[in-house]
OpenMM code with the backbone's topology and positions (N, CA, C; nanometers):
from openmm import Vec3, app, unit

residues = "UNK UNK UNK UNK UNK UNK UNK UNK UNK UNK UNK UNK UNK UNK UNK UNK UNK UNK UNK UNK UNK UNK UNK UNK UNK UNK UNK UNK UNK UNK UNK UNK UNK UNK UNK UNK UNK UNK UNK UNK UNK UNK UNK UNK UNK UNK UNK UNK UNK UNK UNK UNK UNK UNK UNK UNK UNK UNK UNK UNK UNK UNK UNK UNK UNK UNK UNK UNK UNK UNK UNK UNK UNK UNK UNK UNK UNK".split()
positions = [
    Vec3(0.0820, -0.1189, 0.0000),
    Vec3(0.0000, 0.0000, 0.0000),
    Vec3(0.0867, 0.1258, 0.0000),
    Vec3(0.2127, 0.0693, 0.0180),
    Vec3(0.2984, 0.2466, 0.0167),
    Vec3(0.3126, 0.2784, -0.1014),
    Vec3(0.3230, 0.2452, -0.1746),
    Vec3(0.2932, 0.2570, -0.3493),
    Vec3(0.1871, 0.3607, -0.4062),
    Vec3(0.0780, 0.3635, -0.3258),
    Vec3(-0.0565, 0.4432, -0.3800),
    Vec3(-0.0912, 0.5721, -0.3516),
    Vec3(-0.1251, 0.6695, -0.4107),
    Vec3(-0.1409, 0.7771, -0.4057),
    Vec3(-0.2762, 0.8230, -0.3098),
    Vec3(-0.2893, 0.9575, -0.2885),
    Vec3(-0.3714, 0.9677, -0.2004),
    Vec3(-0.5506, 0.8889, -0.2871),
    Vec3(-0.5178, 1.0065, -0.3817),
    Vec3(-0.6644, 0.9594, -0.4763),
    Vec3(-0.6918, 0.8446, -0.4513),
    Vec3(-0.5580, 0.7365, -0.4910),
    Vec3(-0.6152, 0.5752, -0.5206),
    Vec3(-0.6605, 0.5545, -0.3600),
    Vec3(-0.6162, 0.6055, -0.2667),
    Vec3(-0.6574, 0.5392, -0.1288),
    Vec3(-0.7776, 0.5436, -0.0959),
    Vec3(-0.8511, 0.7383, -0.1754),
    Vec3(-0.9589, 0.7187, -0.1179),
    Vec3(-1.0371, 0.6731, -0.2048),
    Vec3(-1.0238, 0.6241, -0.3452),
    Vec3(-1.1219, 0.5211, -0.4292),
    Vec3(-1.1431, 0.3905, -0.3129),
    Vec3(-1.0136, 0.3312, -0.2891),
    Vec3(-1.0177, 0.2206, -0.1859),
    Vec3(-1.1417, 0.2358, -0.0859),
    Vec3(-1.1140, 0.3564, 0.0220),
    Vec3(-1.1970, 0.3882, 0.0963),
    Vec3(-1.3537, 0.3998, 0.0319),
    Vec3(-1.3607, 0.4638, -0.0696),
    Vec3(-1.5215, 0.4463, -0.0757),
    Vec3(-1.5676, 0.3025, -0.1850),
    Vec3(-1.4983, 0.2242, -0.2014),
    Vec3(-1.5120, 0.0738, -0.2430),
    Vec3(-1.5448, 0.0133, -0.1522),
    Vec3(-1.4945, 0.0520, -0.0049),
    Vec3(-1.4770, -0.0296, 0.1242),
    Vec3(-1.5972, 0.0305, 0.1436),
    Vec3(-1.6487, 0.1214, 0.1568),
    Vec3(-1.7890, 0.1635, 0.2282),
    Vec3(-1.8872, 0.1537, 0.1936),
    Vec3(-1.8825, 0.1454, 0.0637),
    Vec3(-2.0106, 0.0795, -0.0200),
    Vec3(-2.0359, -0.0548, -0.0026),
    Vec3(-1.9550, -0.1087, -0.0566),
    Vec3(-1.9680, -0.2655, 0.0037),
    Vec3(-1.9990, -0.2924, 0.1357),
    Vec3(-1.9599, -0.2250, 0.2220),
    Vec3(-2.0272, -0.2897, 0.3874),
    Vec3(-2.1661, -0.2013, 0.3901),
    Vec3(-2.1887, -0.0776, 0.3465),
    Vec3(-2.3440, -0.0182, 0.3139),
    Vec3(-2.4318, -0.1067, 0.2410),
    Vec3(-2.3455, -0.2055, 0.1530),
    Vec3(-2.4704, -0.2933, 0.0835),
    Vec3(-2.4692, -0.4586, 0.1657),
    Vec3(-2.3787, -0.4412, 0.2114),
    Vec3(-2.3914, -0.5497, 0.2373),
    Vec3(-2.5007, -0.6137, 0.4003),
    Vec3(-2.5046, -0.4476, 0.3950),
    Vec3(-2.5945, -0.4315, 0.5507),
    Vec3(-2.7318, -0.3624, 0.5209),
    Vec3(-2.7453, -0.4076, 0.3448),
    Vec3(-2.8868, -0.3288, 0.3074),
    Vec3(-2.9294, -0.2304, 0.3572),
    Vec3(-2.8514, -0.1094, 0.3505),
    Vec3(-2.8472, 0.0234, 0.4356),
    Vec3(-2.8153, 0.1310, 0.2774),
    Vec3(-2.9433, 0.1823, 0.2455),
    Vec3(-2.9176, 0.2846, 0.1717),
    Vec3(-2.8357, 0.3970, 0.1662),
    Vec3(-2.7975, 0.4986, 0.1157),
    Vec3(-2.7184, 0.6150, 0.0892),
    Vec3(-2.8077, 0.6373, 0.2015),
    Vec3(-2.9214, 0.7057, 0.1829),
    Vec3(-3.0322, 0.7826, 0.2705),
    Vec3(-3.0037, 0.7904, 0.3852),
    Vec3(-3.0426, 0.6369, 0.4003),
    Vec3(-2.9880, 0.5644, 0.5717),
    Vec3(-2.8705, 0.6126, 0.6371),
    Vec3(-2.7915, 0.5429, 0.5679),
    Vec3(-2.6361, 0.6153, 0.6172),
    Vec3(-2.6227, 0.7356, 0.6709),
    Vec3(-2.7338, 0.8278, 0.5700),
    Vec3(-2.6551, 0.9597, 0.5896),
    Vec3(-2.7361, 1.0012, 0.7440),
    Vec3(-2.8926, 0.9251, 0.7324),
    Vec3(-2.9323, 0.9650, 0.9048),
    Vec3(-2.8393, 0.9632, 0.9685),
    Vec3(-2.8061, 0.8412, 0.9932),
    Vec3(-2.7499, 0.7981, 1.0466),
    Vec3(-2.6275, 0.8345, 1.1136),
    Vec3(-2.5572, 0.9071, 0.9964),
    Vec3(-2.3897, 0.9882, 1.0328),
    Vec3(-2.4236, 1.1205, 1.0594),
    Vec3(-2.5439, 1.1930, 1.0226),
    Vec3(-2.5055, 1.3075, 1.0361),
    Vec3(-2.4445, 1.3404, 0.9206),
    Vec3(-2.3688, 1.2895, 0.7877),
    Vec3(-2.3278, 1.3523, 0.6728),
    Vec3(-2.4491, 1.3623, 0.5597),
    Vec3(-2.4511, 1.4341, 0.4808),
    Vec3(-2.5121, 1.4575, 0.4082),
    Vec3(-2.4892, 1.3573, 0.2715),
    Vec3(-2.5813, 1.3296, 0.2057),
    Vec3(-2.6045, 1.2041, 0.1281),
    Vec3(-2.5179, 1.2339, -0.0322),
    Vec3(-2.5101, 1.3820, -0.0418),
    Vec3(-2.4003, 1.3961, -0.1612),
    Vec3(-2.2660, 1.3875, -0.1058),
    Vec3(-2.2323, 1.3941, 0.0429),
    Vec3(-2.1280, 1.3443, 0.0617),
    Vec3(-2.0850, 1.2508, 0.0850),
    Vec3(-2.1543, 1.1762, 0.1159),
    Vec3(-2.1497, 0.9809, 0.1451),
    Vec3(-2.1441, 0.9107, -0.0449),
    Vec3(-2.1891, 1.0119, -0.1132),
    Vec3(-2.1686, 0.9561, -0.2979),
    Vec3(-2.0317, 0.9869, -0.2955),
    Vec3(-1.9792, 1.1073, -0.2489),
    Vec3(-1.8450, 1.1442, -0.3216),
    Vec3(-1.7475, 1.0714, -0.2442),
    Vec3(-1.8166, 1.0395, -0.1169),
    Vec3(-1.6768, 0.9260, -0.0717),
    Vec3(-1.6956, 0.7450, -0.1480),
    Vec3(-1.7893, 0.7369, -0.1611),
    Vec3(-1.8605, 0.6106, -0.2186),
    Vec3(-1.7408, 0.6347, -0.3673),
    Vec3(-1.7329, 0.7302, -0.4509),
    Vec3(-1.6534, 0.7586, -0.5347),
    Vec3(-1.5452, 0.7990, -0.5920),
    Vec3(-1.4739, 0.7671, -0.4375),
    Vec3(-1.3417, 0.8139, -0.4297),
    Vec3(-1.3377, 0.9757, -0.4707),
    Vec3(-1.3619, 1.0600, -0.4295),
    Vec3(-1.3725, 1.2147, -0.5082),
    Vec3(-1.3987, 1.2896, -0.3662),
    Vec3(-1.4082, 1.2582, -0.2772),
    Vec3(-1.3844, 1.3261, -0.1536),
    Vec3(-1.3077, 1.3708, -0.0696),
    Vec3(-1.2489, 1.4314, -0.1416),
    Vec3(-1.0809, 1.4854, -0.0996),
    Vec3(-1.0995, 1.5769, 0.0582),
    Vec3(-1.1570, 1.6019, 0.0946),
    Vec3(-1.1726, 1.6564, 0.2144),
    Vec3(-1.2228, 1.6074, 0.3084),
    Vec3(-1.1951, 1.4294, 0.3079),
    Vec3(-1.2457, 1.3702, 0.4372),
    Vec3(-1.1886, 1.3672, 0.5280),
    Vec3(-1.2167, 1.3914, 0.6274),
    Vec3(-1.1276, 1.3860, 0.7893),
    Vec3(-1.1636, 1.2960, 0.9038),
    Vec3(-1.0678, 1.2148, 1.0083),
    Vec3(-1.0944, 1.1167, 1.0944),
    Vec3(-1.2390, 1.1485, 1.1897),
    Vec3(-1.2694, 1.2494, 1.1713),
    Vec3(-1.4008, 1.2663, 1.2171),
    Vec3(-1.5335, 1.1608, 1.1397),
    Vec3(-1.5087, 1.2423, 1.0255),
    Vec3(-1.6194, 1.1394, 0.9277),
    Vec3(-1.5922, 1.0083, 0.9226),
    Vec3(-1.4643, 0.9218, 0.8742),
    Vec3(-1.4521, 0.8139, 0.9364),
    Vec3(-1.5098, 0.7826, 1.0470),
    Vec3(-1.4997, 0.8029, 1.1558),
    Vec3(-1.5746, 0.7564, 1.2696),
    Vec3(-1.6895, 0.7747, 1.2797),
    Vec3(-1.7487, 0.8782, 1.2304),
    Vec3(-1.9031, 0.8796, 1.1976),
    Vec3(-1.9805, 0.7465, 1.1378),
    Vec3(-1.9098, 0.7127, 1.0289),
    Vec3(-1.9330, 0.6374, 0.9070),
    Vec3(-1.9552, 0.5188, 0.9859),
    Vec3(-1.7939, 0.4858, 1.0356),
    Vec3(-1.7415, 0.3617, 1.1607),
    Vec3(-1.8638, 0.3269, 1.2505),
    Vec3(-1.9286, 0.4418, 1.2998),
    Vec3(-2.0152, 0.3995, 1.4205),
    Vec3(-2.1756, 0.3998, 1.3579),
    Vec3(-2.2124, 0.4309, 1.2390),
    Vec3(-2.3372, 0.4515, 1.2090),
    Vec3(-2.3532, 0.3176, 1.1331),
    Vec3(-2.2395, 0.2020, 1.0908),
    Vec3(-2.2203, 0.1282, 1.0544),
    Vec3(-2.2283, -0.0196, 1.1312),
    Vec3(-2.2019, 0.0488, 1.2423),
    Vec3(-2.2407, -0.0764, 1.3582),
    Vec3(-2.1338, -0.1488, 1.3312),
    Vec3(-2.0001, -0.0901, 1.3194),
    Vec3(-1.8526, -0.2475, 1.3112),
    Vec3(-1.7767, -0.2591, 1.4128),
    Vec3(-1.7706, -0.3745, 1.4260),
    Vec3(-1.6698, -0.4503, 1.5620),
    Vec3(-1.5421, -0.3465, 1.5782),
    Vec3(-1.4993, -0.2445, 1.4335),
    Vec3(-1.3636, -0.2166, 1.4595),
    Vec3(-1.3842, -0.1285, 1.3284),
    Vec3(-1.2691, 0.0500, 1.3412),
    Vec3(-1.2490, 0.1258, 1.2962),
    Vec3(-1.2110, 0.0270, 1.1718),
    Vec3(-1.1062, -0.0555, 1.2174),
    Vec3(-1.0191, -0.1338, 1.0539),
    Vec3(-1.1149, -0.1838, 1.0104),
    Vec3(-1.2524, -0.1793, 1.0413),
    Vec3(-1.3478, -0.3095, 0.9081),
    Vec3(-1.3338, -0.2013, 0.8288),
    Vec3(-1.3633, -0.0543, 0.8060),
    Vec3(-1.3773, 0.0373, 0.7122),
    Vec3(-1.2532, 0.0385, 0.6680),
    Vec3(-1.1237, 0.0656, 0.7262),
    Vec3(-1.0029, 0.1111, 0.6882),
    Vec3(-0.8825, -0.0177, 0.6611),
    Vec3(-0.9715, -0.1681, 0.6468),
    Vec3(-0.8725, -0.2565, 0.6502),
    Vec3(-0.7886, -0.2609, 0.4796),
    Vec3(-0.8025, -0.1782, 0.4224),
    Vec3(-0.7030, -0.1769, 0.2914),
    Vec3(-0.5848, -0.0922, 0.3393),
    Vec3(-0.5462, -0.0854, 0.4089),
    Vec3(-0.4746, 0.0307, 0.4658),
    Vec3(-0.3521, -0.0954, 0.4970),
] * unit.nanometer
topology = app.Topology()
chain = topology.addChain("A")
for resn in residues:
    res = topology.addResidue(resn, chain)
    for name in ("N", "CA", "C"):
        topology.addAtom(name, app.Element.getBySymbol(name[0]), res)
């Protein structure tokens, strides 16, 4: 992973969040109750294009997600 640029990390990151959002049949919508983020911003991380995410929103995401552990979201890392 030391190889990859920021961009490619956060494509990673919103590959990783979509997939556990679907896999927990939890809409964009949902999510975004849920976090407190707003639902065009849960697309642009979903799309890697969210260049202004910060460990805040991670943990938002982390806990509105219901996971055993920060790394289920961040385990490409």
């Amino acid at each position: 992973m030391q190889n990859t640029t920021f961009e490619q990390r956060m494509v990673l990151l919103g590959n990783r969040l979509k997939e556990i959002r679907q896999q927990k049949n939890m809409t964009i919508n949902e999510l975004s109750q849920k976090s407190g983020l707003s639902t065009s911003y849960i697309k642009k991380i979903e799309y890697g294009q969210a260049f202004n995410i910060n460990i805040k929103h991670v943990y938002q995401l982390y806990k509105s997600l219901n996971l055993a552990s920060i790394y289920d979201l961040l385990y490409f890392y």
